[in-house]
N, C-alpha and C positions, 0 to 999 in steps of 0.2 A: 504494500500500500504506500502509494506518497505519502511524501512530506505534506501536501497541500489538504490531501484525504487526510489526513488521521489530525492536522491543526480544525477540521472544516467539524469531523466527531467530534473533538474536542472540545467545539463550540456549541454543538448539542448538547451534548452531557451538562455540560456547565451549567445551559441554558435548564436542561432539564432539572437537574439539582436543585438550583433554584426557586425554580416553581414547587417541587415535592417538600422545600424545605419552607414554603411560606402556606403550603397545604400541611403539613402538619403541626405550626402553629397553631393551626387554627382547632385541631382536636387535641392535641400535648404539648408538651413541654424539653426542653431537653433534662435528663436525668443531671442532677449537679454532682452526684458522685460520678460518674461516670457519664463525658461529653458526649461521647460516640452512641449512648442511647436515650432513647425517647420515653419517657412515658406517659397516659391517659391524662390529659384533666378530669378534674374532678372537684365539683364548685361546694365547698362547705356547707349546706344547706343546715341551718340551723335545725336538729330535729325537734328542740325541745317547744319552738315554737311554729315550728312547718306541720303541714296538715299531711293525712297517708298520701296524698294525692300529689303534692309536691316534693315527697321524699322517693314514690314510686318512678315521678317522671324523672327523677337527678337519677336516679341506679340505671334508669332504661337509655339516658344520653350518654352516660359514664360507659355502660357496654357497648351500646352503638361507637362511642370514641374507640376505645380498646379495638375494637375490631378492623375500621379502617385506619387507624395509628398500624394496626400490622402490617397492613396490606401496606401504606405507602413507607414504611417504615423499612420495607424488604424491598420494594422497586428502589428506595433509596441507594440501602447497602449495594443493591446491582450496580447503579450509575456511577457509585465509589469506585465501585473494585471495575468498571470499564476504565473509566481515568486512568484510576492506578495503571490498567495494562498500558495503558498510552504511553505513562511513561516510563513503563518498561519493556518498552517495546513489543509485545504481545497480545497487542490489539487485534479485532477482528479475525482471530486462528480458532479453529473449533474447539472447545474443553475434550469432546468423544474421540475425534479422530485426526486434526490436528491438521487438516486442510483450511483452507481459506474459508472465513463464511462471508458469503456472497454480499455486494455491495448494496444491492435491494433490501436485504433482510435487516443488515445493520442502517437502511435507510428509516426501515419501518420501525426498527425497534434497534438505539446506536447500541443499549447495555445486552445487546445477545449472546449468550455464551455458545452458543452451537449453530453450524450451520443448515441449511433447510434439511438436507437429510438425516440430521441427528436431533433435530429439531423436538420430535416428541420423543 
């Protein structure tokens, strides 16, 4: 892959990073013992004077959070660890079988670890 292709990912990834890391502000937090992970908000609801009805709907956002915190929380770690290859030169090479993965695929998706034939 060029020099131009893998600077051109690069600007993807960034870009995507980015966005997944101003989408999961909006459900978590980053962990302060530990930078590198995320976890749920979770808003105080006072129970002592909250009704069942507002304590049922904080537990039902709080798991709704946890859940999409996962999800973008792991597209995250993907778009690290493509970076990462970037700059170790082992960008765009399949995890499986260690062929090129096709320019299309890393078009559609730059954080692919496999190419289309290893795909599933």
């Amino acid at each position: 892959m060029t020099k131009d292709k893998l600077k051109y990912f690069e600007g993807k990834l960034s870009a995507e990073k980015k966005l997944l890391e101003e989408e999961l502000k909006t459900v978590g937090r980053r962990n302060p013992h530990n930078p590198n992970d995320w976890e749920p908000k979770y808003t105080n609801t006072n129970t002592d004077t909250a009704d069942q009805l507002e304590v049922a709907e904080e537990l039902e956002n709080y798991q709704n959070n946890i859940a999409i915190l996962n999800n973008l929380e792991s597209k995250y770690n993907e778009v690290l660890k493509a970076i990462e290859k970037i700059h170790q030169n082992k960008y765009g090479i399949c995890e499986m079988g260690g062929e090129f993965i096709e320019i299309d695929r890393l078009e559609a998706n730059p954080s692919a670890k496999t190419c289309k034939k290893h795909m599933n």
